[in-house]
Each structure stands twice: as C-alpha cells, then as structure tokens.
MARBA-3410 file (N, C-alpha, C, O; in Angstrom, 1 decimal):
169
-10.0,-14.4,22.0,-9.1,-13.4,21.5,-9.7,-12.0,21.7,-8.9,-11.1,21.5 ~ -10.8,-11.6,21.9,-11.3,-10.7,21.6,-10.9,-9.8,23.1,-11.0,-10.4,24.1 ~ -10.5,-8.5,23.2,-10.1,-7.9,24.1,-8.9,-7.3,23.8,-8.6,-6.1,23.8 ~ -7.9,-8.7,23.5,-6.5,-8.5,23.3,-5.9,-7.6,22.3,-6.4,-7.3,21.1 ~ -4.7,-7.2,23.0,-4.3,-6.0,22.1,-2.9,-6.6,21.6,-2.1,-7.3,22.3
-2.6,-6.1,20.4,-1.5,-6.6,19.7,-0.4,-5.3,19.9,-0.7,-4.1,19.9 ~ 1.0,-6.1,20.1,1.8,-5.2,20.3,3.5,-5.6,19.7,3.7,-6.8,19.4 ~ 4.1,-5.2,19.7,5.4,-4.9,18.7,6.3,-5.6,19.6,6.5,-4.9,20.6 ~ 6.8,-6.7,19.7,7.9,-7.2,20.9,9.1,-7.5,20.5,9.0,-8.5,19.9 ~ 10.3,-7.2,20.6,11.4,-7.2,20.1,11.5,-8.5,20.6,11.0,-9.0,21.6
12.5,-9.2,19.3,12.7,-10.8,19.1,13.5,-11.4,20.2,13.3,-12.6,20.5 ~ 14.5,-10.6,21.0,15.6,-10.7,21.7,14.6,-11.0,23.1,14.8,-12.0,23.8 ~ 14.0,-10.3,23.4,13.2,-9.9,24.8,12.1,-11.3,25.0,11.4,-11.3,26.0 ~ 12.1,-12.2,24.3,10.3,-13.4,24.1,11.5,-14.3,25.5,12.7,-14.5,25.4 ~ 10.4,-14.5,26.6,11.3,-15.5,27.5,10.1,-16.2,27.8,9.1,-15.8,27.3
10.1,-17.6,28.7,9.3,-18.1,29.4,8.0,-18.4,28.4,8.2,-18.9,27.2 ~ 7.0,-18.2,28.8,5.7,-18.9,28.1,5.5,-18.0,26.7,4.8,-18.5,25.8 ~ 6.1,-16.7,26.5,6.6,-16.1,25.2,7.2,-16.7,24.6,7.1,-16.2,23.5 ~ 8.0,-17.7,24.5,8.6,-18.6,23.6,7.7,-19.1,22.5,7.8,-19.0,21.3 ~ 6.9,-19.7,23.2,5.7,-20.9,22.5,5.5,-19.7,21.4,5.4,-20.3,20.2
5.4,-18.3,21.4,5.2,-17.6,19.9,6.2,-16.8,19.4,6.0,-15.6,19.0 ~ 7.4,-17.5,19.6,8.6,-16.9,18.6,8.4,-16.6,17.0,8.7,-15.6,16.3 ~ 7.6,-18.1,16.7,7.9,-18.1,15.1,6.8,-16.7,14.8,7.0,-15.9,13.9 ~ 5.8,-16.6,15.6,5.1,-15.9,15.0,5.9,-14.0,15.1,5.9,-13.0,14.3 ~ 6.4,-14.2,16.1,6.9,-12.7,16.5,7.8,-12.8,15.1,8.0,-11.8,14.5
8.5,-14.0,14.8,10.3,-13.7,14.1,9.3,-13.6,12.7,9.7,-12.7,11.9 ~ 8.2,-14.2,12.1,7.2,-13.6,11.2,7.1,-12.6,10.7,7.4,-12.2,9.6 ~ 6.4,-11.7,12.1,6.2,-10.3,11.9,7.3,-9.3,11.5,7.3,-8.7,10.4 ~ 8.3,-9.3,12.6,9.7,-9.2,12.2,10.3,-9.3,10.7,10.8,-8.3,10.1 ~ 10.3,-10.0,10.2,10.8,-10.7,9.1,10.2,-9.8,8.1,11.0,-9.1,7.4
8.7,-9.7,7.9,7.6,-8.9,7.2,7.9,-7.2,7.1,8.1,-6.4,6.2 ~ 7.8,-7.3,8.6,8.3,-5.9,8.8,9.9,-5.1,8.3,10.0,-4.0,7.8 ~ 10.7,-5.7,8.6,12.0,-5.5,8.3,11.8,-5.5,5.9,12.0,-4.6,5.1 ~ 11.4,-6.6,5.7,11.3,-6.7,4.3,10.2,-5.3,4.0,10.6,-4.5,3.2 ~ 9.3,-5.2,4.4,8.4,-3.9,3.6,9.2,-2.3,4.0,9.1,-1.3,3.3
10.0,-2.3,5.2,10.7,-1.3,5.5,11.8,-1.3,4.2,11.7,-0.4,3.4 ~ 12.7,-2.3,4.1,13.7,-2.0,3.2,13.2,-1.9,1.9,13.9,-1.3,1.1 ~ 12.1,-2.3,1.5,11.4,-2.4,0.0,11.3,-0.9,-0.1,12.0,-0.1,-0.8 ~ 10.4,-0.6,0.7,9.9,1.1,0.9,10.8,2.0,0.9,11.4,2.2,-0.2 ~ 10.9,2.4,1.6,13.1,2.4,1.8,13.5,3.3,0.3,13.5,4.5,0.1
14.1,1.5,-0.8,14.2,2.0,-1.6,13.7,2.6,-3.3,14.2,3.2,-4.2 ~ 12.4,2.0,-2.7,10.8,2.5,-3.6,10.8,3.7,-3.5,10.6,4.5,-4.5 ~ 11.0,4.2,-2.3,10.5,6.1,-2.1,11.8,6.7,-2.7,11.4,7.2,-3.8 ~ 13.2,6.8,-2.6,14.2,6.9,-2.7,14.3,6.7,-4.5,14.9,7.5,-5.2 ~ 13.8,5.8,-5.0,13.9,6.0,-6.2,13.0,6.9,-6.9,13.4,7.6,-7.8
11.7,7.0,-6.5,10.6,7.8,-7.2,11.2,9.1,-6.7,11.4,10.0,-7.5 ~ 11.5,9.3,-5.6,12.4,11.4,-5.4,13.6,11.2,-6.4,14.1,12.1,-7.0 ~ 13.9,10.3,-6.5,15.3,10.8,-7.3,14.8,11.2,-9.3,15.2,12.1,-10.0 ~ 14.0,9.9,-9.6,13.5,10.0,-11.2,13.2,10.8,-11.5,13.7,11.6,-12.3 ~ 11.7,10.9,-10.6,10.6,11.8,-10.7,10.5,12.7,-9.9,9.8,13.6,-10.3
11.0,13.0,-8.8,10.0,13.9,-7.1,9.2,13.9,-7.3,8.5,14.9,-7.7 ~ 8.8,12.5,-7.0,7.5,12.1,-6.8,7.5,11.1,-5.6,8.5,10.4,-5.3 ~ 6.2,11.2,-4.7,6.3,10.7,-3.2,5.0,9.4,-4.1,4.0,9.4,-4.8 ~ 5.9,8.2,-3.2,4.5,6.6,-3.1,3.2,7.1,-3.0,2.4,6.6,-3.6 ~ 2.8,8.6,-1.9,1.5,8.0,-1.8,0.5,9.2,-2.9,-0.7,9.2,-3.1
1.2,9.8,-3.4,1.0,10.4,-4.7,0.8,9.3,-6.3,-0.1,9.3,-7.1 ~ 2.0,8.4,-6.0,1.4,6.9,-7.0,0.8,6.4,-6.7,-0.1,6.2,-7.5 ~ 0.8,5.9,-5.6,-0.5,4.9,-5.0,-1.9,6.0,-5.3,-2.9,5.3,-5.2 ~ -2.1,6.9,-5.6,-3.7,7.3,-5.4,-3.7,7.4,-7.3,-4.7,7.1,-8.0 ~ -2.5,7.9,-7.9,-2.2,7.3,-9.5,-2.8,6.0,-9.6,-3.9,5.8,-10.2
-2.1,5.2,-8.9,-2.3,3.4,-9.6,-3.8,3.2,-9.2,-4.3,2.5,-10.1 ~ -5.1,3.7,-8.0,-6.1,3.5,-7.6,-7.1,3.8,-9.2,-8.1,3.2,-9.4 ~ -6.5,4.8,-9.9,-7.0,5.9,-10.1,-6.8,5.4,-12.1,-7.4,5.7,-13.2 ~ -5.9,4.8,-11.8,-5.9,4.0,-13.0,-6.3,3.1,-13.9,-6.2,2.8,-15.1 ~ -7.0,2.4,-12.3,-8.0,1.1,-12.4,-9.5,1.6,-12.5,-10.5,1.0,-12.1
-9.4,2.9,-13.0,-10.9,3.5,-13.4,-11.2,4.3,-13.7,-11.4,5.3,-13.0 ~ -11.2,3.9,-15.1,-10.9,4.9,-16.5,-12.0,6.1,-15.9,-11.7,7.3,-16.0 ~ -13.5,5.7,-15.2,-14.5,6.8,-15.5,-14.0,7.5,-14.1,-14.6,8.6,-14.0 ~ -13.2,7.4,-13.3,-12.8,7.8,-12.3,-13.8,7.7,-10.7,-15.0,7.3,-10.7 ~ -13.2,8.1,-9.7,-13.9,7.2,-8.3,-14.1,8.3,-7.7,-13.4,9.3,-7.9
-15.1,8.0,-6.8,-15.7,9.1,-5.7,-14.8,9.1,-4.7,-14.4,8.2,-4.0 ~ -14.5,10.6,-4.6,-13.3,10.5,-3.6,-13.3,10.0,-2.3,-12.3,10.3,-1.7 ~ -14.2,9.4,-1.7,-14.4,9.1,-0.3,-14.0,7.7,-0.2,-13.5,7.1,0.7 ~ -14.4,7.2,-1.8,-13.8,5.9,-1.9,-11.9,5.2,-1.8,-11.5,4.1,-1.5 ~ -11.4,6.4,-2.2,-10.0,6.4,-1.9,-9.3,6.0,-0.6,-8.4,5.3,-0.5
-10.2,6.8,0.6,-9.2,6.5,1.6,-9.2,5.0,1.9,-8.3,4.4,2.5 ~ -10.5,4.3,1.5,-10.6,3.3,2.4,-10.1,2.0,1.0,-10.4,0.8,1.2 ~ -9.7,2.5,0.1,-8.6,1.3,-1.3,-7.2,1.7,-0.4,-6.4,0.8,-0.2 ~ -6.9,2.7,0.1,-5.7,3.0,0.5,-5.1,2.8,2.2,-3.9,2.5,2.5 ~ -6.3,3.2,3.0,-6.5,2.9,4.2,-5.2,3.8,4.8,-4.3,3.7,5.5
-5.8,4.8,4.0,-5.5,6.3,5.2,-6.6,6.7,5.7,-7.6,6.0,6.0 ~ -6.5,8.0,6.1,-7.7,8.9,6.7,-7.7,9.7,5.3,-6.9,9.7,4.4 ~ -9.0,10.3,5.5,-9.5,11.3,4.3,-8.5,12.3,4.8,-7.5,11.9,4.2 ~ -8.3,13.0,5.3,-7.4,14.4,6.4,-5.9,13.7,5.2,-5.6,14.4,4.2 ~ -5.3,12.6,5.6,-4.3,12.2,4.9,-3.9,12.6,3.6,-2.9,13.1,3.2
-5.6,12.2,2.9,-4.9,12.4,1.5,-5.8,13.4,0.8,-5.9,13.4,-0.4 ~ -6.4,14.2,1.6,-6.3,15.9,1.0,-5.2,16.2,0.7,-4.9,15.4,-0.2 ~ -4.3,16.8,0.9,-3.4,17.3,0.5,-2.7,17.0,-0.6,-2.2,17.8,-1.4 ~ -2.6,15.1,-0.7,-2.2,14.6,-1.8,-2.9,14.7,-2.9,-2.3,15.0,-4.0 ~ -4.4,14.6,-3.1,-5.2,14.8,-3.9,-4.8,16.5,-4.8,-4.6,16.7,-6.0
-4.9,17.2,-3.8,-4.8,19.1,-3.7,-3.4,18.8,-4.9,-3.5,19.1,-6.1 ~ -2.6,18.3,-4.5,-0.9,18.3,-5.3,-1.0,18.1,-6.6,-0.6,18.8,-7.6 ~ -1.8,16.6,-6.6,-1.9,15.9,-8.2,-3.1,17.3,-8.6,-2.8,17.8,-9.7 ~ -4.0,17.8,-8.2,-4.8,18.4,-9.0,-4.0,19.4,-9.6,-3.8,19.6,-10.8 ~ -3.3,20.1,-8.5,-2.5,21.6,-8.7,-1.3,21.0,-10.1,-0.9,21.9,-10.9
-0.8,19.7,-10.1,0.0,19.2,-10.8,-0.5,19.1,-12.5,0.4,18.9,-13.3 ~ -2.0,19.1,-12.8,-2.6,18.5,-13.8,-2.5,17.2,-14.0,-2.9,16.7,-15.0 ~ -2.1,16.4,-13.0,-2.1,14.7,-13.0,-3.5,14.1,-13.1,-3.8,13.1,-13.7 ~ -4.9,14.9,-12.0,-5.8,14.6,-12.1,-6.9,15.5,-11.9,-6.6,16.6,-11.6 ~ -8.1,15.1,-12.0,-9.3,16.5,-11.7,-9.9,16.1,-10.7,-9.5,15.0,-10.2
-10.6,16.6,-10.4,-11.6,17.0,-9.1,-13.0,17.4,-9.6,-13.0,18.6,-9.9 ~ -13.9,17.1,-9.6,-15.0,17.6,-9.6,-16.5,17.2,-9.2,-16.5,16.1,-8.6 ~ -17.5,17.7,-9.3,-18.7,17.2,-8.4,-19.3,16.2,-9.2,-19.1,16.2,-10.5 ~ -20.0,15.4,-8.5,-20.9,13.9,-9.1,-22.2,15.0,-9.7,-22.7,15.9,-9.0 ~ -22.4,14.9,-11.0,-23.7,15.2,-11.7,-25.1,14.2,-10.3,-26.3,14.1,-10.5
-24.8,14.0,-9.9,-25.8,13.3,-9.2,-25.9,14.0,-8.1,-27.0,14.7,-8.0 ~ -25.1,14.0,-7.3,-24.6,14.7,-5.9,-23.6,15.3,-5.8,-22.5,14.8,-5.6 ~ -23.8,16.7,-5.9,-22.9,18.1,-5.8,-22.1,17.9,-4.4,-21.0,18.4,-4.4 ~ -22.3,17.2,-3.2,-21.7,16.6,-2.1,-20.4,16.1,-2.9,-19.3,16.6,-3.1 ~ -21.0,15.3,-3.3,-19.5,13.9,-3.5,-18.7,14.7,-4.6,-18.9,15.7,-5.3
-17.9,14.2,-4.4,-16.6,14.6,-5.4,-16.4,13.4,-6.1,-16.7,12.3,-5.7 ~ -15.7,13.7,-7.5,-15.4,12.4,-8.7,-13.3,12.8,-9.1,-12.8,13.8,-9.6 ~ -12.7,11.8,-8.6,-11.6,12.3,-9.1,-10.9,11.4,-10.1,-10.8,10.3,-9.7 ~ -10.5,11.8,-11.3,-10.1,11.0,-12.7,-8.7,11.8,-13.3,-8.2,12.9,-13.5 ~ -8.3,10.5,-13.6,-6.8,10.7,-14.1,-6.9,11.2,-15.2,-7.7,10.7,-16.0
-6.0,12.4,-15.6,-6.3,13.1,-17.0,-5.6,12.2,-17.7,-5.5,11.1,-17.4 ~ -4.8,12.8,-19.2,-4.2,11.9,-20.1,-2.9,12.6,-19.6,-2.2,11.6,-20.0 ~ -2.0,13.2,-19.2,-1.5,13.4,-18.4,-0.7,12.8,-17.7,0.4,12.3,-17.8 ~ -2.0,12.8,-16.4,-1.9,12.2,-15.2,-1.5,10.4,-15.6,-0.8,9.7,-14.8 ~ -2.1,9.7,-17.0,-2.5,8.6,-17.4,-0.8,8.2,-17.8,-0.2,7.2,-17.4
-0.4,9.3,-18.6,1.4,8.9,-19.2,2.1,8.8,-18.2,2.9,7.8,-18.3 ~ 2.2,9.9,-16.5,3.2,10.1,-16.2,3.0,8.6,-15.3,4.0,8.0,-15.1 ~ 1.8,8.0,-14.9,1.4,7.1,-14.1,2.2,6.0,-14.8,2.9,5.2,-14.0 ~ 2.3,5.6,-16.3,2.9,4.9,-17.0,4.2,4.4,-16.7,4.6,3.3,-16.3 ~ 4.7,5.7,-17.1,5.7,5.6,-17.0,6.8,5.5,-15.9,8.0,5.3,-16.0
6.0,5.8,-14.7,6.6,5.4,-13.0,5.9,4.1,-13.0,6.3,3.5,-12.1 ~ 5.1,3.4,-13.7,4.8,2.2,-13.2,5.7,1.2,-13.8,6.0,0.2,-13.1 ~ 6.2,1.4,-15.1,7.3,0.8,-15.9,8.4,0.4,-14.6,8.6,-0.7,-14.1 ~ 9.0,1.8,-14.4,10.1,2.0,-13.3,10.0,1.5,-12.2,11.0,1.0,-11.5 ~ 8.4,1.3,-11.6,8.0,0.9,-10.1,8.6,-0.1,-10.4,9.7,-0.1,-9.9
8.4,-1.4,-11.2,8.2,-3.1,-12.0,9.8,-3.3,-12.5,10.2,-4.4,-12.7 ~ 10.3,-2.4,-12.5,11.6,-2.9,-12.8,12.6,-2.8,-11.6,13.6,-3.5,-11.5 ~ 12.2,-1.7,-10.7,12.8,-1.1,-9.8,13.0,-2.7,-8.8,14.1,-3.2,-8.5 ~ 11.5,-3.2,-8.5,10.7,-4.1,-7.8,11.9,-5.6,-8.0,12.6,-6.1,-7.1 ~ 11.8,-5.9,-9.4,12.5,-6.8,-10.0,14.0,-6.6,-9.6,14.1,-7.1,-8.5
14.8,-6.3,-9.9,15.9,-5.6,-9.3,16.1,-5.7,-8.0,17.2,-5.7,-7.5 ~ 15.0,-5.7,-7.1,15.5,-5.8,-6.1,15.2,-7.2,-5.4,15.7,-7.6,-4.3 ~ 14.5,-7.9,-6.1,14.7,-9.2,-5.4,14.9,-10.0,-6.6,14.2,-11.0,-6.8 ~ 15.7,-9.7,-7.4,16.6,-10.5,-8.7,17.0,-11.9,-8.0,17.0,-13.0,-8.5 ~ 17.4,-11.4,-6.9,18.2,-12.8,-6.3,17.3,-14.0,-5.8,17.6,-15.1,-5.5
16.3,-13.5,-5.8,15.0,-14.5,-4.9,14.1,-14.9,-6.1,13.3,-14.2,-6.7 ~ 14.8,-16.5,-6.4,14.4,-17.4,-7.6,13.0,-17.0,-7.7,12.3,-17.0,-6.7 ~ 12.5,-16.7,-9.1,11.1,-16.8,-8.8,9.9,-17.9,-8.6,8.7,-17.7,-8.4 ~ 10.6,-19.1,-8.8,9.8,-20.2,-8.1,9.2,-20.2,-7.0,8.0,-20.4,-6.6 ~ 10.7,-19.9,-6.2,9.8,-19.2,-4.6,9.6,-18.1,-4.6,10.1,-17.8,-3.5
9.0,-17.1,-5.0,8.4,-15.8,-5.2,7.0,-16.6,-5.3,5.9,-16.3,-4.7 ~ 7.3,-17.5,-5.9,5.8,-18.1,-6.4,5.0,-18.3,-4.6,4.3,-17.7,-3.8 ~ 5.6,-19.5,-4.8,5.7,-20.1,-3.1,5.0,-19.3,-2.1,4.1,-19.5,-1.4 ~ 6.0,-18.2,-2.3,5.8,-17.1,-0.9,4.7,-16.7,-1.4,3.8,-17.0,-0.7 ~ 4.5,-16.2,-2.5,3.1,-15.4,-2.6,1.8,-16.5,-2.0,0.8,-16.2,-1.4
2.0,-17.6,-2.3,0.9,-18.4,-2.4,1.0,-18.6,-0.5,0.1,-19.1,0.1 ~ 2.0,-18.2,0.2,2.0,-18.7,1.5,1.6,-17.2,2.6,0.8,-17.0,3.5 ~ 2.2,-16.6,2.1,1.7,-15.0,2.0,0.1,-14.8,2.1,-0.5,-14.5,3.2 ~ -0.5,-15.1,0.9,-1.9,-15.2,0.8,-2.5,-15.7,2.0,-3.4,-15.3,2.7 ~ -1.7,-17.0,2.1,-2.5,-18.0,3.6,-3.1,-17.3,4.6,-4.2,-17.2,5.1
-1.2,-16.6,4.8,-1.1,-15.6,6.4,-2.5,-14.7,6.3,-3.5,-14.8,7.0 ~ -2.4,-13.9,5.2,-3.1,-12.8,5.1,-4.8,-13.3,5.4,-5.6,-12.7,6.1 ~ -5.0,-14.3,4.7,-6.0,-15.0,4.9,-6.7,-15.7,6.3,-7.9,-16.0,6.5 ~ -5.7,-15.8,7.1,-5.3,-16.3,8.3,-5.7,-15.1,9.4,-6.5,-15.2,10.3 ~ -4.9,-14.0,9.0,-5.1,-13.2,9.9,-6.4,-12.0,9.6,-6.6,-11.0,10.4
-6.8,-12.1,8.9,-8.2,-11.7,8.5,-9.2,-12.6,9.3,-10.2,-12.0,9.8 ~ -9.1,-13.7,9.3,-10.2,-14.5,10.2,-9.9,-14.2,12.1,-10.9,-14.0,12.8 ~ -9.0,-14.2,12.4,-8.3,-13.4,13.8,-8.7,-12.1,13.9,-8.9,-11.7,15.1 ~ -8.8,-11.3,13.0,-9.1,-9.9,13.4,-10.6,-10.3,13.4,-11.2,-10.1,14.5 ~ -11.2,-11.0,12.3,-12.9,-11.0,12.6,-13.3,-11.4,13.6,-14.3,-11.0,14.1
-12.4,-12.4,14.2,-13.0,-13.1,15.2,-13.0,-12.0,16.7,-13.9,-11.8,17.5 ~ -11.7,-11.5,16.6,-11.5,-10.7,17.5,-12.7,-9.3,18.1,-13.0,-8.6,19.0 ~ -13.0,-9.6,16.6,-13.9,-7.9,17.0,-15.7,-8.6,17.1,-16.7,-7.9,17.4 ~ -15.6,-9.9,16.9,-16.9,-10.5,16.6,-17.3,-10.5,18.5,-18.4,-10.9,18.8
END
C-alpha cells in the first residue's frame, strides 16, 4: 500500500477491475454524503440560535474537557486543523469573553487557554441544543441500530487507522 494515493471517485464512473471496490467507494460515499447533511444542518442551526460557527464550539467543547485549561498548541492537533486555522477562532472567543489566553507560569512561549464561567454557560447551553438538535435528526434511525453502526463505525475507523499505518510504515 504504501505509495498509493487515495482519491475521491464518483460511484457512477467504477468500471472493469474498479468494480471489485465498489462497496468500499459506495462506503465512503455514504459517510460522506451523511457528515455533509449532518453539518449542513448543525452549522445552520448554531447561525440561526446563537451566531455562532462549529469550529468556535468545537474549540468550546475541547476546552470543556479541561477545567485547568490546555496549551494552545495542543488544540490544533484534538481538532486537526492548522494552528494558522484556529488563530482567528481563538482571537474571537477571547475578544467574545468566552475564553482567556494567557502565558504558562512555566514557559512565557506557550500559551494556556481556559474557558471562563461565561464561556462555561454559553458552551452549555449550545451543547443542550447541539444533543437535541443531533437527536432530531436521526429520530428515525431506531436506536438499536445507532447502537450497531456505532459499534461497526468503530471497526472501520479502526480498520482504516491500521491502512494508514501501514501505508506510511
């Protein structure tokens, strides 16, 4: 595997010895198409409640899971942006009073960023909304098999984590 480059192939176009990896292409597809419509109307709800953008929650919800707050360098890679990315977002919530900014008593280099009490309610209270919003939208998808999928989900994910290792090994 190692060399090979992965690439985006529409489902319609797989002919000839591309067949043999339909299921996997109509997979990706499938994944893809579901995180687009999710997103979709995840972002669309947080502008309309709040005007508030995902990747402004997302660095909330990181930021939540640690009460004494995290070294900002540690952020990009829980989120798997670029640092460049989420300057600006960081810059917003601070200018917003959602969270602070300030230097490691250790190392004046590093930066420490912590959700104020603030930053702590409004995070709450969009996460309520995120959880119900979520619910709502796949109300129709029994949760038995939510169960299922998650647990088959995991596999993939699992699966394709040993493919990427091997690939770069």
């Amino acid at each position: 595997m190692a060399g090979k480059e992965f690439a985006l192939i529409d489902e319609e176009n797989i002919t000839g010895e591309d067949a043999d990896n339909r299921a996997q292409v109509r997979v990706w597809l499938r994944l893809l198409a579901c995180t687009s419509l999710i997103g979709a109307e995840l972002r669309r709800q947080f502008r309309e409640e709040f005007d508030f953008t995902m990747p402004r929650f997302d660095v909330l919800a990181q930021l939540d899971r640690e009460p004494v707050g995290l070294v900002l360098g540690e952020l990009p890679k829980r989120l798997m942006v670029t640092a460049g990315n989420l300057t600006p977002i960081v810059d917003r919530l601070v200018e917003d009073g959602l969270i602070t900014r300030s230097p490691s008593p250790l190392d004046r280099r590093v930066q420490i960023v912590c959700m104020t009490a603030e930053g702590r309610r409004a995070f709450r209270r969009m996460a309520k909304k995120h959880s119900l919003w979520l619910a709502s939208l796949l109300a129709e998808f029994p949760k038995a098999r939510l169960d299922g999928l998650v647990r088959e989900l995991d596999d993939l994910k699992n699966a394709v984590k040993r493919a990427t290792e091997e690939a770069r090994a």
